[in-house]
C-alpha positions in Angstrom: 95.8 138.5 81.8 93.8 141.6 80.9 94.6 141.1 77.7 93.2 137.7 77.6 90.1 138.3 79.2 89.0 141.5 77.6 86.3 140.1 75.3 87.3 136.2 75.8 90.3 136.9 73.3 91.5 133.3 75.5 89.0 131.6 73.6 90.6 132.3 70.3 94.0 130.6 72.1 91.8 127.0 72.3 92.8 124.5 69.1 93.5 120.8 68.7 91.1 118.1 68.7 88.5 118.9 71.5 87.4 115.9 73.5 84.1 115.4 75.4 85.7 115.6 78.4 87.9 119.2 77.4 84.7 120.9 76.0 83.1 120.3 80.0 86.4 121.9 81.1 85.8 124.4 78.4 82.3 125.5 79.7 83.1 125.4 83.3 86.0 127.8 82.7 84.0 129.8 80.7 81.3 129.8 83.6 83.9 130.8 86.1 85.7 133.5 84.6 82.4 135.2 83.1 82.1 136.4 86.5 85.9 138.4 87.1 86.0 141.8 86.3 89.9 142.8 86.3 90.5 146.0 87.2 93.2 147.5 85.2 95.3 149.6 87.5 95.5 147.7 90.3 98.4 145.0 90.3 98.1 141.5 90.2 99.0 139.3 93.4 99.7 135.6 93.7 98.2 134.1 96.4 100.0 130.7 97.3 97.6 128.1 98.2 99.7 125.9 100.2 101.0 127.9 103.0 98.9 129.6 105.7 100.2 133.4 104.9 99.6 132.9 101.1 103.3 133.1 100.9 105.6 130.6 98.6 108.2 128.5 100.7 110.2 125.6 99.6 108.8 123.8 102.3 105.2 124.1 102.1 105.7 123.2 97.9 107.6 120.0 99.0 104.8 119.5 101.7 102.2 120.2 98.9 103.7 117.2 96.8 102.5 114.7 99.6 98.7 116.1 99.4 97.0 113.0 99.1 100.0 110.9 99.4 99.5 107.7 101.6 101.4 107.7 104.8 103.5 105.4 105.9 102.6 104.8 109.6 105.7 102.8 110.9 108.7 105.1 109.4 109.6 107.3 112.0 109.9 103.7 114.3 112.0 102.5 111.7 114.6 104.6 110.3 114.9 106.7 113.9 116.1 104.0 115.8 119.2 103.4 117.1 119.2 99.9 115.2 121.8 99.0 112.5 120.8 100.2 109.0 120.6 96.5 108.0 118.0 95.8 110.6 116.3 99.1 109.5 116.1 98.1 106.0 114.6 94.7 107.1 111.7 96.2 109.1 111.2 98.9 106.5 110.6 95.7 104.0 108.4 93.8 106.6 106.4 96.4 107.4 106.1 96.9 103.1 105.3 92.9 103.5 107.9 93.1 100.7 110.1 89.9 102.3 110.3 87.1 100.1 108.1 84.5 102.1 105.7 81.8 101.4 102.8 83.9 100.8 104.7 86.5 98.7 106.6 83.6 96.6 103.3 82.1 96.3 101.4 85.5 95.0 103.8 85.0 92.5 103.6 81.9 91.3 107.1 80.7 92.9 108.2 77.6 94.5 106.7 78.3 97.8 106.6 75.9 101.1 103.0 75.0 102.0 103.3 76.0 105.8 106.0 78.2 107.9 108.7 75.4 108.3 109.4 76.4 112.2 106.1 75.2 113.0 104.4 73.6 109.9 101.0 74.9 111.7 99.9 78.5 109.1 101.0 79.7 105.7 104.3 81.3 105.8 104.1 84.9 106.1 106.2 87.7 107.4 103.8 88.8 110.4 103.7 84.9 111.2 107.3 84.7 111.1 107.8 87.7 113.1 105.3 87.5 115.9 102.5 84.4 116.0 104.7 81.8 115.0 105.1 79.7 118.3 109.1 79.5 117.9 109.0 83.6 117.1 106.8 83.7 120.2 109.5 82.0 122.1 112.1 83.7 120.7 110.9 86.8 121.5 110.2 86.2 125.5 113.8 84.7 125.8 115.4 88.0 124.4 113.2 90.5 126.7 113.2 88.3 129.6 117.3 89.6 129.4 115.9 92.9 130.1 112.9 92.0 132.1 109.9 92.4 130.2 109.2 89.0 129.1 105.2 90.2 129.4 106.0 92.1 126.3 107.0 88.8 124.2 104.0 88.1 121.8 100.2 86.8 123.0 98.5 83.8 121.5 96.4 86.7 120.1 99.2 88.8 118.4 98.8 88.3 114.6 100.2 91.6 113.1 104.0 92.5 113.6 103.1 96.3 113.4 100.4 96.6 115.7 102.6 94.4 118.4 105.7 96.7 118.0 103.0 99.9 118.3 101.6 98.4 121.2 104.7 97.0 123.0 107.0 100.1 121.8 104.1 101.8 123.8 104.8 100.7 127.0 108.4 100.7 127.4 108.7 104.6 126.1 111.1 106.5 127.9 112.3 103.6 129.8 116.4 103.1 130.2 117.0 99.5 130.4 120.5 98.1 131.7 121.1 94.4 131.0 
C-alpha cells in the first residue's frame, strides 16, 4: 500500500476506457486519499466493518449479506411451526401471494374466474380465500369453535390473511389447548 501511495504511483495502475461516471469515482478517491499519510513502520490492521469488535466472523459476513435485504415478516410463523411441511410451503406461498388464483391468473393474462366461486361476491384472491370470504369465514369459526375460540374466526372487517394470523396468533400465545 505504501508503495502505491508514495507519489500516487496508483494512478499510473488506472487504464481502459474511462467513463463519466468512473472519472467522479476517480476524483473522489483522489480527494480522499490526498489526505493519508502512511507511516512506514507501523503495521497495517484490518478493521472489519461488520462486526462490533472490528473482528471477522463467518457470521457477521453472512449477516452482512442481508444489509439491506427486505425481510420477510411471516417466516419464523411459518417454517417454526409444528404444521406439516406441506402446509408450511402453502402459507410460505400465500403469504408470497404466489398461489395461482383469480387475481394472479388474471395478472397474467390467464383464464381467470370473474369472482371467488365460494361466494361469487369479490375477485378471487388468496387473502379473500383465506380469510374474508364468507364460506372461509365460516370455516374458520367451525374449526376453533373445536377448541373454543370461535372469537378468533375472521371479522366482517378482516381483509388480509397475515395481519389476522399476527393478530389472532397474538392472543392465543402460550396457550395449551386440549380438544
Amino acid at each position: 500500500m505504501f508503495d502505491s501511495l508514495n507519489n500516487r504511483a496508483w494512478v499510473s495502475d488506472i487504464r481502459g476506457a474511462l467513463t463519466v461516471q468512473i472519472l467522479i469515482e476517480y476524483i473522489y478517491l483522489w480527494e480522499m486519499l490526498s489526505n493519508v499519510e502512511l507511516q512506514p513502520d507501523v503495521e497495517d490492521t484490518h478493521i472489519w466493518q461488520f462486526s462490533n469488535t472490528g473482528q471477522y466472523t463467518s457470521k457477521s459476513a453472512y449477516e452482512a449479506l442481508f444489509i439491506g435485504a427486505i425481510q420477510f415478516g411471516p417466516w419464523e410463523r411459518i417454517w417454526r411451526s409444528w404444521a406439516p411441511s406441506k402446509c408450511k410451503f402453502f402459507l410460505w406461498a400465500a403469504a408470497h401471494k404466489r398461489c395461482w388464483t383469480g387475481d394472479r391468473l388474471a395478472r397474467k393474462g390467464l383464464q381467470h374466474p370473474a369472482a371467488c366461486p365460494l361466494c361469487d361476491q369479490a375477485q378471487e384472491t388468496i387473502d379473500h380465500l383465506l380469510v374474508s370470504c364468507v364460506f372461509a369465514r365460516q370455516m374458520w369459526f367451525y374449526i376453533l369453535q373445536i377448541f373454543g375460540l370461535q372469537e378468533l374466526a375472521p371479522n366482517l372487517e378482516d381483509e388480509n390473511f397475515d395481519e389476522w394470523w399476527v393478530n389472532t396468533s397474538g392472543r392465543v400465545s402460550g396457550q395449551v389447548l386440549n380438544a
